[in-house]
C-alpha positions as CSV (number, residue, x, y, z in Angstrom):
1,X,122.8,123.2,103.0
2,X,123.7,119.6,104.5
3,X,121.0,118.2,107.2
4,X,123.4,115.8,109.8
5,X,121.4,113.4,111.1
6,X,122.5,112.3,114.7
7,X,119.6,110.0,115.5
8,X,116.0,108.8,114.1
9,X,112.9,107.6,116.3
10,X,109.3,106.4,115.8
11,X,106.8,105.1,117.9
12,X,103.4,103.7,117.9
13,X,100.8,103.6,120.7
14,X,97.6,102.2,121.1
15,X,95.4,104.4,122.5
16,X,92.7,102.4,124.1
17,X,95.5,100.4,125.8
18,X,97.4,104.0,126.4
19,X,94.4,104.7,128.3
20,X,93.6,101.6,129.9
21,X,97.5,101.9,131.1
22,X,96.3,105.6,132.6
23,X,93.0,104.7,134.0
24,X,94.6,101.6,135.9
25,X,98.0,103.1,136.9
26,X,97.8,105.6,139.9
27,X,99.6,108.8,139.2
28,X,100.6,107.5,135.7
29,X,99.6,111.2,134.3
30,X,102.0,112.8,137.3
31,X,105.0,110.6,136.0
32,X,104.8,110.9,132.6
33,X,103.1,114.4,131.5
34,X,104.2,117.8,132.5
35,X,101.6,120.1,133.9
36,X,100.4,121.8,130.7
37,X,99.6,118.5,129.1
38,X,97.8,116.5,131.6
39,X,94.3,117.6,131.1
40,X,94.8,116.7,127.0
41,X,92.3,114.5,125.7
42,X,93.5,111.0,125.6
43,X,94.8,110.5,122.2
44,X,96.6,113.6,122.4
45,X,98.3,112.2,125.9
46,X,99.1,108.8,123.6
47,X,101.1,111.2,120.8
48,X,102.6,112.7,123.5
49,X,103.9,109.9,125.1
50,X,104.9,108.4,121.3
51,X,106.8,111.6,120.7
52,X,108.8,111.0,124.1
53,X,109.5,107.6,123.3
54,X,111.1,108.5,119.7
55,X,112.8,111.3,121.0
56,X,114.5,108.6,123.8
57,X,115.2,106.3,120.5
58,X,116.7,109.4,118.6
59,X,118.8,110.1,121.2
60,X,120.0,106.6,121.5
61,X,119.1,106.5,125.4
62,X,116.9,108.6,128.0
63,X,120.4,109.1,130.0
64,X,119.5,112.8,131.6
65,X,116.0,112.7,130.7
66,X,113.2,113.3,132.7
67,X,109.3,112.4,131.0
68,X,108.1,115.3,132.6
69,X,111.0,117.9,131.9
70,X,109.9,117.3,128.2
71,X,106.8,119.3,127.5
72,X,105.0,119.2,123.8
73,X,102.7,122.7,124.0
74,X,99.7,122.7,122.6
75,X,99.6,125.2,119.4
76,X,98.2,125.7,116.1
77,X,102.0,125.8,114.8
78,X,104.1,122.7,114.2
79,X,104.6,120.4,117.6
80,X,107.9,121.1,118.6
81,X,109.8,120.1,122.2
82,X,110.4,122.3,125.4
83,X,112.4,121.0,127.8
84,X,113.2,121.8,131.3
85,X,115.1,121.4,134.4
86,X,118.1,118.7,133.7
87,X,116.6,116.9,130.5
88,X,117.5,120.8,129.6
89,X,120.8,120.8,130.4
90,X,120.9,117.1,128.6
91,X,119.8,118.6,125.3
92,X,121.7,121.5,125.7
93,X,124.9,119.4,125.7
94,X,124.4,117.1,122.5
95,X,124.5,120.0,120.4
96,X,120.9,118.7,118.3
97,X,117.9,120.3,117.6
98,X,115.0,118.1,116.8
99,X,112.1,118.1,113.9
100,X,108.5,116.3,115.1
101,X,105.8,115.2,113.7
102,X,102.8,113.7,115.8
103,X,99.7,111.9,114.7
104,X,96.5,110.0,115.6
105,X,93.9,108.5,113.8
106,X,91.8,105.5,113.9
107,X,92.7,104.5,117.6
108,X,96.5,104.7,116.7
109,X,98.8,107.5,117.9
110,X,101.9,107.8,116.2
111,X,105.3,110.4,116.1
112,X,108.7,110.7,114.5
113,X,112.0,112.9,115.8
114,X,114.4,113.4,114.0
115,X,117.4,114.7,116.1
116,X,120.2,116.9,113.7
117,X,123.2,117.9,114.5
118,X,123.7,122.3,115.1
């Protein structure tokens, strides 16, 4: 079986500056997170928000995308994308289902999307 590709995305994140960003930004958490992420530990949050930011790059765009409509749960289980509300509908529309990987180490966060095509 063929994998189709529609869109690649990566990003990077500092977390001490990730957190410095969140400490000095009133109701940064509220924009960004959804509810069932907020209370992560820090470098979780920074994964988090790298995994939003390569899904945005995958997509080419965050047309009809809302930060916190896009929820990473936490599991044991490979991360993996829940979306809600419009970003929902968004997804829904492009016809793409999306593989994740997140990681942090070292004071680095990191994640890759890679959107394919149903």
């Amino acid at each position: 079986m063929t994998m189709a590709i529609a869109g690649h995305g990566v990003d990077v994140v500092d977390v001490a500056r990730f957190e410095a960003h969140l400490d000095g930004t009133p109701n940064l958490r509220e924009r960004l997170f959804a509810p069932s992420e907020r209370d992560l530990p820090v470098e979780s949050l920074a994964a988090r928000f790298a995994a939003k930011e390569a899904l945005i790059k995958a997509l080419g765009g965050p047309a009809g995308l809302s930060w916190i409509e896009i929820e990473i749960p936490r599991r044991d289980a490979a991360p993996e994308f829940r979306f809600h509300g419009q970003t929902a509908r968004t997804i829904s529309e492009r016809d793409v289902t999306f593989h994740l990987s997140l990681s942090h180490d070292g004071g680095i966060a990191f994640a890759s999307v890679i959107a394919e095509v149903v």
